[in-house]
N, C-alpha and C positions, 0 to 999 in steps of 0.2 A: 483587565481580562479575567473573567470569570474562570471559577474551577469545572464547570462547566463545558467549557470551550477548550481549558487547557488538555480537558481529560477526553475530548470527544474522539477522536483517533481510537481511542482503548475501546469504548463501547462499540463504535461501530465493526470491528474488526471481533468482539463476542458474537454481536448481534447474528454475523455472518456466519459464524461457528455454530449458534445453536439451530439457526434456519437452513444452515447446511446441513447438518446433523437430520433435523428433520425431515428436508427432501430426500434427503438417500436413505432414510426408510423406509418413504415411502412410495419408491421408485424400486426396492431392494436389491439394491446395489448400496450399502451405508457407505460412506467414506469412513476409515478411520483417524486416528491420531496422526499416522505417520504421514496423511497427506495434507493435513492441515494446520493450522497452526495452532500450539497446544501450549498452553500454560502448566506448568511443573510446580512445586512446593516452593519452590527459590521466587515465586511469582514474574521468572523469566518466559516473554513470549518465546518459542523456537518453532523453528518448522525441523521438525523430526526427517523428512526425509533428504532434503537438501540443504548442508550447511553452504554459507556465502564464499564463493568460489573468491578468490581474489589471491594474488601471489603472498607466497611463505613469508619472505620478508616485512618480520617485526619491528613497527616503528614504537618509540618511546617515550610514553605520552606521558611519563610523567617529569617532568620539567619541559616537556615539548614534543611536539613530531612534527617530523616534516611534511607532516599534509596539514600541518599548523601554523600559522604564524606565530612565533613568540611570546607577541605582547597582545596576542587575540582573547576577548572573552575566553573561550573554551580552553586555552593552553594554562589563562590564570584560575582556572573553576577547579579547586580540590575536587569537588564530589564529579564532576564531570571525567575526571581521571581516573577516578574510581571505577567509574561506571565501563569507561574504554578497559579497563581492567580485565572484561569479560571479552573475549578473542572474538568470537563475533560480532560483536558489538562495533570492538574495533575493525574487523575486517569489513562491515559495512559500513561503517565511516571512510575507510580508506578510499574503498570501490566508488562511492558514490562524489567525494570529493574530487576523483580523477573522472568521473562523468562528466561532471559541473566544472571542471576546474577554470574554465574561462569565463564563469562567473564571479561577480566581485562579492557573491552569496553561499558562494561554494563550499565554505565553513558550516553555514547555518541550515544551508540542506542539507550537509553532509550529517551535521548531528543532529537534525529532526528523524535522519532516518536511524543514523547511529543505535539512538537512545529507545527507538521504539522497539530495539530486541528484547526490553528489560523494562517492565513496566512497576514502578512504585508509586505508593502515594505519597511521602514523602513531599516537603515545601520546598527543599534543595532540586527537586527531579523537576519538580512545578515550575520553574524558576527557569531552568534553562530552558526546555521546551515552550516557556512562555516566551522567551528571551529572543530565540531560533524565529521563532513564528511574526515575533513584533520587524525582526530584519530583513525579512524575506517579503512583510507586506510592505516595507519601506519601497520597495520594486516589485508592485504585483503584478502590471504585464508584464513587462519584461521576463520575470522568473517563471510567469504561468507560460508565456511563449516559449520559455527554453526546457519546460517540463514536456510542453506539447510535443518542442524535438527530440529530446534524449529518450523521451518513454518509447518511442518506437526504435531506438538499438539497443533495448534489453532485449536478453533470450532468456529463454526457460530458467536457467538460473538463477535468475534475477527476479526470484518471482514476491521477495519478501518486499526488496526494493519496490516495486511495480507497485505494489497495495499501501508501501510506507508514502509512496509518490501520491496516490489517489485519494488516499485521507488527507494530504495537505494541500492538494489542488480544493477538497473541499471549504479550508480553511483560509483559503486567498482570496483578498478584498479585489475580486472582477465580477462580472454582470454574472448572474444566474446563466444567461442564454451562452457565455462562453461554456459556463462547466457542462450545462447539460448536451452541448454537442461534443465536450471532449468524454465523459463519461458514456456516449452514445459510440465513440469510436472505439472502445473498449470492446462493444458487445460485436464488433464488425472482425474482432481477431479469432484463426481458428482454434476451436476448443479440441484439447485433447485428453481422450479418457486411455488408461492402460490399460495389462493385457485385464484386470478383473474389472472392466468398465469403470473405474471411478475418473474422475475429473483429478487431470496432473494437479499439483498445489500452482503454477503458473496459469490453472485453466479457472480454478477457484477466486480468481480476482474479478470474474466475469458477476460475483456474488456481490462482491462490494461494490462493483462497477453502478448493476440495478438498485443495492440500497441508497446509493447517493443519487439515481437521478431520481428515486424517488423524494426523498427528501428535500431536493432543489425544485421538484413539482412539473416536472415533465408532464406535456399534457402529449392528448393523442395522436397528433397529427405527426409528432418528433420519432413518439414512439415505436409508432408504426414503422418508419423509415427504418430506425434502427432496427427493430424486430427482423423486418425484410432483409437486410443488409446482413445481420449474422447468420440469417436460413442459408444464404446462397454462398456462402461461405464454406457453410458448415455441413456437409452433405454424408460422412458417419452417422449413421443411423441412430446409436449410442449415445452421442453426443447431442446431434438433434434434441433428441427427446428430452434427453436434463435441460437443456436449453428451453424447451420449452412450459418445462416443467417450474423451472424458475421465472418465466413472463408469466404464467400463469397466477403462481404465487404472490407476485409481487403489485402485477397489473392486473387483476382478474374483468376488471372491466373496461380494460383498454385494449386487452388480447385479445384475439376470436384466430380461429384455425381456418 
């Protein structure tokens, strides 16, 4: 597996940052830092406005935790313990492991999501994340169905979760035509802007949602569907409009009003 591939998750997740960026000044309504997700000097991703909710209780990851198996890749990875070293980091490992936990992958989502708080270039960071991804495609329906079901009982909270989920749903060896109807049911949730119009950091996934079915090559007929589907959903006027503003952007000649 390519550095390419290992690293595709980080780009797309900028990509969305700087055409975000864009549409909300061109809409003037900008979003800022605090509702999205902003890279710091430390080259940790965070989302500034909502750290990951998950109970106080500190597990002990180094020699082990109990959302670990013992003798698991990630319990024996120095630098992986390192990395849980960052509280968030770990408390999305935690959260996400107790999502999955009745899968036999439950580790390896856990730290695909874990590690994407904290982005390095690094060959040790490469390694695991390659590591995470090669076990998760050992079961790719299976996991891509169990992502189908858990991603609809996140809440707003969950919103770093929700985007770490949709970058690795794009990274799972299943048919094109699965992802582009599961990235189409993304755009079918409602979007919520706050009191100064911008799009919650949980409504901003609806960004990554469209860059991935673009990229998986959605044609018209799909898109349409989904287009229609989020309109009648989404009946805030505020929201509408960013909504539309982004088919526009993204589909300019698949959308028509």
């Amino acid at each position: 597996m390519n550095k390419k591939i290992i690293f595709f998750s980080v780009l797309v997740i900028l990509l969305a940052y700087f055409v975000t960026q864009g549409l909300n000044e061109d809409e003037k309504t900008e979003t800022t830092k605090r509702e999205i997700t902003s890279i710091d000097k430390s080259s940790k991703v965070k989302n500034v406005k909502d750290e990951p909710m998950v109970s106080n209780e500190k597990s002990n990851f180094i020699g082990g935790s109990r959302k670990m198996s013992p003798n698991s890749f990630y319990a024996q990875n120095a630098y992986f313990n390192t990395l849980m070293s960052d509280q968030a980091a770990e408390n999305l490992f935690i959260k996400t492991a107790d999502i999955f936990k009745d899968s036999q992958n439950a580790e390896d989502l856990a730290a695909w999501v874990g590690i994407g708080w904290i982005f390095d270039s690094s060959p040790e960071y490469g390694m695991i994340l390659q590591h995470s991804l090669k076990k998760i495609n050992e079961n790719p329906e299976l996991n891509f169905s169990l992502i189908e079901q858990k991603i609809k009982t996140l809440n707003s909270e969950d919103s770093f979760i929700r985007g770490q989920l949709l970058n690795l749903v794009n990274q799972i060896d299943v048919k094109k035509e699965q992802k582009i109807k599961f990235f189409g049911s993304e755009l079918s949730r409602p979007a919520v802007v706050d009191s100064e119009g911008r799009f919650t950091p949980d409504s901003l996934n609806i960004t990554t949602a469209l860059i991935m079915l673009k990229n998986n090559g959605a044609q018209r007929e799909d898109l349409t569907h989904f287009f229609n589907d989020s309109l009648k959903v989404n009946n805030n006027t505020v929201a509408r409009n960013k909504l539309i503003a982004r088919f526009k952007t993204y589909f300019p000649d698949e959308y028509t009003d």
